[in-house]
Each structure stands twice: as structure tokens, then as C-alpha cells.
C-alpha positions in Angstrom: -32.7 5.3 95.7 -29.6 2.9 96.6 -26.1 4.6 96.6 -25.6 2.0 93.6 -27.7 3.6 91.0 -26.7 7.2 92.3 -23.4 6.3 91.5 -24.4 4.2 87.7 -26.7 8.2 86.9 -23.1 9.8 88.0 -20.6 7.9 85.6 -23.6 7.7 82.9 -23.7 12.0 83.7 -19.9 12.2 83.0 -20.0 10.0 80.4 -22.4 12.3 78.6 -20.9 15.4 79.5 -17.6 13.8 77.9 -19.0 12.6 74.7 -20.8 16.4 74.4 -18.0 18.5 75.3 -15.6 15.9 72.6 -18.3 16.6 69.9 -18.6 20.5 70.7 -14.3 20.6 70.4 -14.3 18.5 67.0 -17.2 19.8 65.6 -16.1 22.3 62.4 -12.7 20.0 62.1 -11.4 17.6 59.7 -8.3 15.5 60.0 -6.1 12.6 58.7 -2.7 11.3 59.2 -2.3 10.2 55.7 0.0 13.2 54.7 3.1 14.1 54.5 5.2 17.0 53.0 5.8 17.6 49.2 8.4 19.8 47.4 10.0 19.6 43.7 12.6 18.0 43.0 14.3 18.6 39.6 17.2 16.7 38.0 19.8 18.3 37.0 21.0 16.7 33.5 23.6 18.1 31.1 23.5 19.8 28.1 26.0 18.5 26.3 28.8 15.5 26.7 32.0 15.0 27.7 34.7 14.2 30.3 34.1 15.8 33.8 36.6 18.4 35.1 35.3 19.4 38.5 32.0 18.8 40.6 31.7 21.6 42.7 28.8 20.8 45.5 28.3 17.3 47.4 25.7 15.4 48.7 22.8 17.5 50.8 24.6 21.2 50.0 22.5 24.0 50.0 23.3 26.1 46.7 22.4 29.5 45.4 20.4 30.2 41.6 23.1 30.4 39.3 25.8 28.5 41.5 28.0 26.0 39.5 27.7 22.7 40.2 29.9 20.7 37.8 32.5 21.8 35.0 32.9 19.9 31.5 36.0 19.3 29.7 35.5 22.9 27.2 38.7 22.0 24.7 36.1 20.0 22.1 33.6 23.1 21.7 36.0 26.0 22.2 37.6 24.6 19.0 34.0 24.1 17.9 33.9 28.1 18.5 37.0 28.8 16.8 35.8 26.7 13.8 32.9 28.3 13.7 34.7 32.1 13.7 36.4 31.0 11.1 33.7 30.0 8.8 31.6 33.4 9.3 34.6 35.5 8.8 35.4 33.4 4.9 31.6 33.9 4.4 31.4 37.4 4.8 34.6 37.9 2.7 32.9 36.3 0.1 29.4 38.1 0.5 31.3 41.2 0.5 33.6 40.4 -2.8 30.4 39.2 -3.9 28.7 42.7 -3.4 32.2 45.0 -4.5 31.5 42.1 -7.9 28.2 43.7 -8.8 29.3 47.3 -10.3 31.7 45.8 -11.9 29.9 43.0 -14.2 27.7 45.8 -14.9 30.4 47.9 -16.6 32.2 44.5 -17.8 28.4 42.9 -19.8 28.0 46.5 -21.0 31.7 46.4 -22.7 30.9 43.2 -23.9 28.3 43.9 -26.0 30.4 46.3 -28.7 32.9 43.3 -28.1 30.8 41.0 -29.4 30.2 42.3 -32.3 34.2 41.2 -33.4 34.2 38.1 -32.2 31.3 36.4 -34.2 33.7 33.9 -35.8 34.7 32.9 -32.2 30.9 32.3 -30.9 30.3 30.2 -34.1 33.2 27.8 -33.2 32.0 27.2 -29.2 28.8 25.8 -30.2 30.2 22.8 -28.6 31.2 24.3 -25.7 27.9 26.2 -25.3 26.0 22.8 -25.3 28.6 21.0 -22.9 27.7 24.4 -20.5 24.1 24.2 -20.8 24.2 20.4 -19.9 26.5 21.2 -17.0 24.2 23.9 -15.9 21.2 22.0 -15.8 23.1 18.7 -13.7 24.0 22.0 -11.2 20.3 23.0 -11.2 19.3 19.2 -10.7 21.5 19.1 -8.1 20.6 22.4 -6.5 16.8 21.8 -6.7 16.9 18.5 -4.6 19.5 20.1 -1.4 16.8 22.9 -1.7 14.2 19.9 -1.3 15.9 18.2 1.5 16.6 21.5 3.5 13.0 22.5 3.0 12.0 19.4 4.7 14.4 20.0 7.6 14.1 23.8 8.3 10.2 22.7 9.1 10.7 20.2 10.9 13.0 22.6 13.1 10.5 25.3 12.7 7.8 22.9 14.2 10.3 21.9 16.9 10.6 25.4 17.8 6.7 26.0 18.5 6.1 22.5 20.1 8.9 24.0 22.7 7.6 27.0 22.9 4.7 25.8 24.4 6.4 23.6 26.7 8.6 26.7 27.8 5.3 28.5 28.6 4.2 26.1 30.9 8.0 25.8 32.6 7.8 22.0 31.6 11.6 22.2 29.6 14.7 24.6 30.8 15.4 27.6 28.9 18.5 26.3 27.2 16.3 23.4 25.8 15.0 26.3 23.9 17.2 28.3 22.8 19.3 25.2 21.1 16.0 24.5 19.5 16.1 27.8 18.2 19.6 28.2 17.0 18.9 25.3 15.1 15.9 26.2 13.4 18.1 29.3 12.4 20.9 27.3 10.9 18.3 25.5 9.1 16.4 28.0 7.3 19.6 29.8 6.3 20.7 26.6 5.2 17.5 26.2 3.1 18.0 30.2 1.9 21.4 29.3 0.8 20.1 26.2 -1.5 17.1 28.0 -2.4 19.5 31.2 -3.7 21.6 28.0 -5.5 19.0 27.0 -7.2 18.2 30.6 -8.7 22.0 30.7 -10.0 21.8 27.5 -11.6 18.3 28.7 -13.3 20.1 32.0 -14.3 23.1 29.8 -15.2 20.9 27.9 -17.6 19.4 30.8 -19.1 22.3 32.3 -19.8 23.9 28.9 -21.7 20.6 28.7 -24.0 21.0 32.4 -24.5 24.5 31.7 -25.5 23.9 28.8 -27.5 21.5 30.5 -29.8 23.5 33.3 -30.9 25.9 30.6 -31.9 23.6 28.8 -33.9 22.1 32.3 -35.4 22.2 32.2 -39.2 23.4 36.0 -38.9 26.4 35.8 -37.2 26.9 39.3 -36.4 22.9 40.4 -36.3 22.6 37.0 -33.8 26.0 37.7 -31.8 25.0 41.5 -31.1 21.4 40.3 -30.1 22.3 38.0 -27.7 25.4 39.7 -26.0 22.4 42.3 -25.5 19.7 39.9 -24.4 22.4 38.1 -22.2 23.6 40.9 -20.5 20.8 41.1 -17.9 21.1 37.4 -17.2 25.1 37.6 -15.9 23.7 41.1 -13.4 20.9 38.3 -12.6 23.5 35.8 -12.0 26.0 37.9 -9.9 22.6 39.4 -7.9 22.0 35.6 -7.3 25.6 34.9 -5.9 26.0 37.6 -4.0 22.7 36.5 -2.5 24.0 33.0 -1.7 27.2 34.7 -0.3 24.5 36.6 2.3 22.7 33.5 2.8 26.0 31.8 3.8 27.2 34.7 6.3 23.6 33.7 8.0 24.1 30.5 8.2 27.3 30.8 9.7 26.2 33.3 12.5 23.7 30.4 13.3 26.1 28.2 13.5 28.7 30.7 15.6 25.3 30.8 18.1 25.2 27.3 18.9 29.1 26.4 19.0 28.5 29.8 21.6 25.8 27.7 23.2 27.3 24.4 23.4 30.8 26.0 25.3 28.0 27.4 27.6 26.7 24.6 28.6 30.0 23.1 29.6 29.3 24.5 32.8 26.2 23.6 34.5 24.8 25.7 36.9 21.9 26.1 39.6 18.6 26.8 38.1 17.4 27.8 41.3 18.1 27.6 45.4 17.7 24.3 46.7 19.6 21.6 48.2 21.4 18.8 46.3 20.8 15.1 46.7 21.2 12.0 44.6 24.3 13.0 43.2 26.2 10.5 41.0 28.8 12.0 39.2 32.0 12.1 39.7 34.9 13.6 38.2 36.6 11.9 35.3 33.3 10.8 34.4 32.5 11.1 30.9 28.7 11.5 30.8 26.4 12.2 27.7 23.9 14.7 26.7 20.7 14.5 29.1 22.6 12.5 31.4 20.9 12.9 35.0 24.1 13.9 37.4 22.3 15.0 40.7 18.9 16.6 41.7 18.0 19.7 43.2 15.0 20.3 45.9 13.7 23.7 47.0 12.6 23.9 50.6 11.4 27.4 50.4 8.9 25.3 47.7 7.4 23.0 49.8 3.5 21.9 50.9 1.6 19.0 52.3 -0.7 16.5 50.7 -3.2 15.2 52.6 -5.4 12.7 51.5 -8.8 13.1 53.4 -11.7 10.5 53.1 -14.3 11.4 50.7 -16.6 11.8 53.7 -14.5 14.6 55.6 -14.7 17.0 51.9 -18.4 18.1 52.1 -17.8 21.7 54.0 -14.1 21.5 52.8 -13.1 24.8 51.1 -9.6 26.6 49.4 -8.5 29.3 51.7 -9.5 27.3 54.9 -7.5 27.3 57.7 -5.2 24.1 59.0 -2.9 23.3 61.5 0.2 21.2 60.8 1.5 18.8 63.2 4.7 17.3 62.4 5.5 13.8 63.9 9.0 14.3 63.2 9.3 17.1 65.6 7.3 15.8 68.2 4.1 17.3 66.8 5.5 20.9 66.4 2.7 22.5 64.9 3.0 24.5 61.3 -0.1 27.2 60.1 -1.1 27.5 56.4 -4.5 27.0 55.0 -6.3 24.6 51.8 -4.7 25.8 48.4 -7.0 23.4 46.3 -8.5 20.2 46.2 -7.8 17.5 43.7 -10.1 17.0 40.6 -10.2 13.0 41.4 -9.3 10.7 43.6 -5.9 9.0 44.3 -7.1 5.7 43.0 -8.0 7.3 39.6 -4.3 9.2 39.4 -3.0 5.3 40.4 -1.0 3.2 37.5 -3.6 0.6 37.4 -7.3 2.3 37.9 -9.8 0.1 39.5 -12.5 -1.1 37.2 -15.8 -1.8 38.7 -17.5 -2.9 35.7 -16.1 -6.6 36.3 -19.6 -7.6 38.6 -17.3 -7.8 41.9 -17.9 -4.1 43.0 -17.4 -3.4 46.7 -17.5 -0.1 47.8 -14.8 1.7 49.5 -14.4 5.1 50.9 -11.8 6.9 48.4 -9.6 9.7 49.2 -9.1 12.7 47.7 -5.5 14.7 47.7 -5.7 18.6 49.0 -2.8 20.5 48.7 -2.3 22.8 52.2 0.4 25.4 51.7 2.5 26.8 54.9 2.0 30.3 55.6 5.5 32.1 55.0 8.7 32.4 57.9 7.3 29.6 60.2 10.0 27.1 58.9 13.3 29.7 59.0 15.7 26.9 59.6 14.2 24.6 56.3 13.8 21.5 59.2 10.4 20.1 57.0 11.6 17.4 54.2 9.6 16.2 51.3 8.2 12.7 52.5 7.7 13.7 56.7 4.0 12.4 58.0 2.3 15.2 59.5 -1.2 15.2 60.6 -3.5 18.0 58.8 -6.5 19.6 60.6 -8.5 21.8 58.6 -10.9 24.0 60.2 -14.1 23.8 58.1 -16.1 26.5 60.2 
């Protein structure tokens, strides 16, 4: 054998032994470069609008849960607050007078009904008036019935409102304080609609009263007629004052609800952290007069973050959750980050795209998709928060 084809066995040897030994390291591992890290990131809107006193963080500051990070003008909705004081402290002076009322026209329609029986003369001259009255007191019930109807309407709407966000708070899709307005204002509704609703019950005890009324007048025994109705009338005018001071209670409640979200809105005046992060994209400024929902900033939690890797189709067969993967980062020449397959996504990223391919056109040409896997770090390898959301890194999960 010539020294030639010794040497062409030799290189076709190595060359064997390199492709085995290349096979026997890779074998069990799957890996792409299409990844890079993930994170949330939440804008940070306000609640309410107004002019802007003070932004308190800047660009790329790392703040705390709860920290404040800009102050509205709180004049408007303090005096909102004030307003709103007010109102619930006339409402329950009225509930109460209308309460301390009800002993009283129980002794004063008892008393009336030996008075009556003088002033028969008197009740036959104000048929008139009796008429005008009832009239009156049916426009008032007219009038009552359809607020009633148009409260009605709204204190569902709100109440519908409230369970649609209440699902949405479940799932952490909307901020607590979304909610809780949402709430409040269901409350001021469906006092509102008690108030109308205990209206309309005065106006119907109103009317009774004025037919009541008007019959004794038109009695052909005055005195028999007069005696019988101050009788007949007399649990009417309790009905009636039970029905105000009803109203009066309704009123105090929707004042408190109205007291809760004047309280709310000064609250929101300040905006605060909703959790730690770091701030970016801030555009406000102050001075800046900005309007409810308005986005001001966004906030990013690093301790929150996790890579998506989008692997070939191919490379998922003996993929699992749980497996284990090594994170190189190209930003930091290839430092390498452990953590392990959290799950794998239910389709592929073409499907999740804004315009899904559709192969139904006759033109199909097959290409090998790739499927997103979320691979979470395992906790205190990244002290000094050096990964951002967007970095390539290179995945390798090991399958065996």
C-alpha cells in the first residue's frame, strides 16, 4: 500500500471520528438563535384628567410598588369632595327630620279625625281644590314613574358593567381602580333608582290620598262622608310620611355613593407604581394637561422576564415542559443563563401573525413553521437585572 492511500484511510479515519464524536455531543440537544428575551411591559395611564403638578421619576428609573410617579392638579376634585360632604350631611338631615316626622303625623291624622267632623262645611267648599290636587298628584306620579324608568335602565347597565369587570379583574386584564370606579358607580346608580322608585310610591300614596279626599267632599252626608274619610285617609298620610322618609334614606345612600367616588377621583390624582419595574417611554411632562386614560409612561419588570424561542417544528418531537436549557446571551459575549421549558405554544407563530397564511389558494408550498416555547430563568442568576426584553440569546434545550 503506497504512503498516498495510507494517508487518504487517515484523514477519511479522522474525518469519521469527527462526524461521530459531533453527533455523540449534539445528540439529546435542540437549539435556535431565533430568541430573545421577553418581559411585560404595562402603561401606565391616568385615572382621571387634569393639569400636571410634578413627575416624580425619569427615563430608565428603577421604582418601587406603590412609588409615585406623577402628581395631578387635586383643587377640581377636592372641591368635588367637599361638594359631595355637603350633599350627604343635607341628606341625612332630612332622612333624620323625616324619621323624628313619623310619630308625629301619627298623633297629628289621629287629632284630625274628631276635627273633621267640624269642618264639613269647609271640605264641601275645596272640592275644587281636591280636584286641582289629585291632577297635580298624578302629573308628579307621571313624572316620577318615567325617572324611575330611566334609572332602571341605567343602574343595569352599571350593574352589568360591574360583572363584565369583574371578570376581567379576575384574570388581572384591568387595574384594581378600573373596578372599584365601576363599582362606586353602579352604587350611585341603584340608589339613584331607589330614590325614584320610593318617589314614585309617594306620588301613588299622594294620589290616593287626593281621591280619598275628594270623595268625602263630594259625599251626600257631609258629616257621615267627612268622618269616614278623615278615617280612611288617615293610614294613607302614615303611608305617605313612611314613603318620604324612605326617599330621605334613599338620598343619604346615594350621596355616600357619590362621597365614594369624589374620594376616588382625589385618589387618583396621584398615580403611583403598580409594581417594581423600570420606567421607559415616558412622555409627560409637567404643565401638561392630559385626560383620562391618557398613556404618560410604561413600566417593565426585570425580575418578570423569560425567553421566547422559536424552534423549527422538526426540533419539538422529544421537546418537553420542565426540560432543562442553557441560555447564551450574545449581548454579553455568550454569558450563559440556566432555566428550563415552561410550556410550548398551542400554534405556530404564523397562525398568531396579523395576516394567517391561507393554503387553500392552489399555490401551497411547504415550509417548516416554528413554534414559540416559553423558557423561564431559574431565580438569582441575573442579580444585577443586565437581561432586557428584545436581547437575541441562543436557547439549547436538553431533550434527554
Amino acid at each position: 500500500m503506497s504512503s498516498r492511500v495510507r494517508i487518504i484511510a487517515a484523514v477519511a479515519v479522522v474525518v469519521l471520528l469527527g462526524v461521530g464524536v459531533w453527533f455523540w455531543l449534539t445528540r439529546g440537544r435542540e437549539s435556535t438563535d431565533d430568541a430573545q428575551v421577553d418581559a411585560y411591559v404595562t402603561p401606565i395611564g391616568s385615572r382621571v384628567g387634569g393639569t400636571v403638578l410634578r413627575v416624580a421619576v425619569g427615563d430608565n428609573q428603577q421604582v418601587e410598588a406603590g412609588a409615585v410617579l406623577v402628581e395631578i392638579d387635586p383643587r377640581d376634585y377636592q372641591v368635588a369632595v367637599e361638594r359631595a360632604r355637603a350633599e350627604l350631611a343635607n341628606a341625612e338631615a332630612d332622612s333624620a327630620a323625616a324619621e323624628a316626622n313619623l310619630p308625629i303625623s301619627k298623633t297629628s291624622t289621629t287629632n284630625s279625625v274628631a276635627a273633621a267632623r267640624g269642618g264639613v262645611d269647609r271640605a264641601r267648599s275645596s272640592v275644587i281644590e281636591a280636584e286641582h290636587g289629585l291632577e297635580a298628584a298624578k302629573a308628579r306620579l307621571q313624572t316620577a314613574q318615567a325617572r324611575k324608568r330611566e334609572l332602571d335602565a341605567t343602574a343595569a347597565k352599571d350593574a352589568k358593567d360591574v360583572e363584565r369587570l369583574k371578570g376581567l379583574l379576575a384574570k388581572d386584564e384591568i387595574p384594581r381602580q378600573q373596578f372599584d370606579t365601576a363599582l362606586a358607580q353602579s352604587e350611585s346608580s341603584r340608589a339613584a333608582a331607589d330614590s325614584a322608585s320610593s318617589q314614585v310610591h309617594e306620588a301613588e300614596a299622594a294620589i290616593r290620598v287626593a281621591e280619598s279626599r275628594l270623595a268625602s267632599t263630594h259625599g251626600g252626608e257631609a258629616v257621615a262622608n267627612a268622618e269616614l274619610s278623615t278615617a280612611q285617609t288617615a293610614p294613607e298620610q302614615m303611608a305617605i310620611a313612611r314613603a318620604r322618609a324612605a326617599s330621605a334614606m334613599a338620598k343619604v345612600k346615594q350621596a355616600e355613593a357619590n362621597l365614594k367616588q369624589a374620594e376616588l377621583n382625589l385618589e387618583y390624582t396621584t398615580v403611583k407604581a403598580p409594581f417594581k419595574g423600570m420606567v421607559s417611554r415616558k412622555s409627560v411632562q409637567p404643565g401638561q394637561v392630559i385626560q383620562p386614560g391618557q398613556p404618560m409612561m410604561a413600566i417593565i419588570p426585570l425580575e418578570q422576564i423569560w425567553v421566547t424561542a422559536n424552534f423549527k417544528e422538526t426540533q419539538l418531537e422529544n421537546m418537553r415542559p420542565g426540560q432543562r436549557v442553557v441560555v447564551n446571551v450574545d449581548a454579553y459575549g455568550g454569558h450563559r443563563f440556566e432555566g428550563k421549558v415552561e410550556s410550548i405554544a398551542p400554534a405556530t407563530g404564523a397562525r398568531f401573525s396579523l395576516l394567517p397564511p391561507e393554503n387553500a389558494s392552489g399555490n401551497f408550498v411547504k415550509v417548516v413553521q416554528r413554534v414559540p416555547v416559553k423558557i423561564v430563568l431559574n431565580a438569582g442568576q441575573d442579580s444585577e437585572r443586565l437581561l432586557r426584553p428584545g436581547m437575541s440569546v441562543t436557547p439549547t434545550v436538553y431533550t434527554r
